[in-house]
Structure formats: structure tokens, C-alpha cells
N, C-alpha and C positions, 0 to 999 in steps of 0.2 A: 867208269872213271874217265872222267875229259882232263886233258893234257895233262896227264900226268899226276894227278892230285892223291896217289895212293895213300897216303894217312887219311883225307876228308875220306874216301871212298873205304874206309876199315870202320870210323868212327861211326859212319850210316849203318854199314852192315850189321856190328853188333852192337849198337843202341838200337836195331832194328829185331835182332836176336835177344835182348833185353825184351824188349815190349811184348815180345810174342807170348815169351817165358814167365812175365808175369800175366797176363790176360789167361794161359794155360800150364798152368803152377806141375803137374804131373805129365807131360808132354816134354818131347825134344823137339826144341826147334829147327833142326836139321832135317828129320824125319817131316816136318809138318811144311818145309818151303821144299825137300821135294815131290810132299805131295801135290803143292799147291802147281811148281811147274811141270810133272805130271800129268794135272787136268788142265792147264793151257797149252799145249803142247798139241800142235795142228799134225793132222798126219796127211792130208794134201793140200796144195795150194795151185794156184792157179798162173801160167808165166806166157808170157805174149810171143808168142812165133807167128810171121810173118810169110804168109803164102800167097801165091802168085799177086798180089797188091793189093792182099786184105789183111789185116793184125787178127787171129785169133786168141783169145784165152785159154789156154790147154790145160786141164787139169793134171798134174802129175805129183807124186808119192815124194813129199820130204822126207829127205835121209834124218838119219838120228840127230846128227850136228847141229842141221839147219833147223829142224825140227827143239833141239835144245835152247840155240840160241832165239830162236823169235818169241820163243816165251820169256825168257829171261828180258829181252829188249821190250816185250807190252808191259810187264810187270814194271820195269824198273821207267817207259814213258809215262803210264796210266798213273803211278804213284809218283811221279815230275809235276803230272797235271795236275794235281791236287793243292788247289793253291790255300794258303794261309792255316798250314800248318807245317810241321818240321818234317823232312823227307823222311826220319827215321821213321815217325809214325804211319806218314804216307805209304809206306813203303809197307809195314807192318799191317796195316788195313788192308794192302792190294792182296799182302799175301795170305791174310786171313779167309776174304772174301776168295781170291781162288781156290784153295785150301776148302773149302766148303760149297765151290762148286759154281760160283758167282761172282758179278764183279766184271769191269770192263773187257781183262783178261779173257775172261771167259766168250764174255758179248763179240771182242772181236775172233778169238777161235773160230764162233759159229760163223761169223758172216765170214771167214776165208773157204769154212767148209761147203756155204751154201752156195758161193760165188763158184765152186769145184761143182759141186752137183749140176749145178745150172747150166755148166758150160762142161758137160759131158757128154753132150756130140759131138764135140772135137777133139775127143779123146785119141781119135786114131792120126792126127797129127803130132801125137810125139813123135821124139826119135833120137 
């Protein structure tokens, strides 16, 4: 929702919960976006701490919240990016596609978890 726009931001949701509903007629669309946020849903990420005058990347464990929200914020940028169609649909494709395991959602999870892996020698500068 930007500035304020809560009717535009009801009328995407479910014309977004529409589209799902008919694409899978025996399904709940409830059930099926949180599976989709779910499988985007990063469980480390990587935060820049700053030791004696060098920036490391430190892999450390997102809480549930944050962990919540960054999926819901790829989902709802990834299906923004989609241009030349209506966001309801946009929106309904991101969550299909994650929902199934794939899709930019997903593509960016991995590259925050590789970017974790990667830079797991400097694991012992959390704190």
C-alpha cells in the first residue's frame, strides 16, 4: 500500500484472490499464498558489520518477522516488475510461480542464501 491507497491496495488483493480461484477451482487461495510465502521466505541473510576498517558480510539467521516480510516485499516488487499487464494478475502469477517453487521470488531467496553460504567465514563476527 503507498500513501495510503487502502481500497486500490483491497481491490489488487482480491482480484488477485479471484484469479487464483479460478486458475484452481478446488483450492483455497489462502492456503496456496501461504504456501507460496512459505517457499520465499529466506531463513539467512547476509548484514555488513564493520571491523577494524574493513566492511564484512556476516551471515546471520532472520527472525520469523523479517523472515515474513522480505517475502511478502519480493512477491509484491517482482509482480510491480511485470510490466503490461494488471498487477492483479502480476501478482497472481508471482504467487503461483512461488507457490510451485519458482519464479523470481524464489530466484532471489536463493541468491540471499548463496550470498550467506559464501560469506560463512565471517560467521564469527556476529554479535
Amino acid at each position: 500500500m503507498k500513501s495510503g491507497k487502502k481500497s486500490t491496495a483491497q481491490r489488487i488483493v482480491y482480484g488477485t484472490f479471484e484469479q487464483i480461484a479460478e486458475k484452481n477451482p478446488n483450492s483455497n487461495p489462502l492456503e496456496i499464498l501461504q504456501r507460496a510465502v512459505d517457499n520465499a521466505k529466506p531463513r539467512l541473510e547476509v548484514k555488513p558489520r564493520r571491523v577494524g576498517g574493513a566492511t564484512y558480510q556476516v551471515p546471520v539467521e532472520a527472525s520469523s518477522d523479517r523472515q515474513l516480510a522480505l517475502a511478502l516485499r519480493w512477491l509484491v516488487d517482482f509482480a510491480d516488475a511485470r510490466k503490461g499487464i494488471a498487477m492483479k494478475e502480476a501478482l497472481a502469477a508471482e504467487i503461483m510461480d512461488a507457490f510451485q517453487g519458482q519464479g523470481n521470488a524464489i530466484r532471489k531467496r536463493d541468491e540471499v542464501h548463496k550470498m550467506a553460504q559464501a560469506n560463512k567465514a565471517f560467521a564469527h563476527f556476529r554479535w
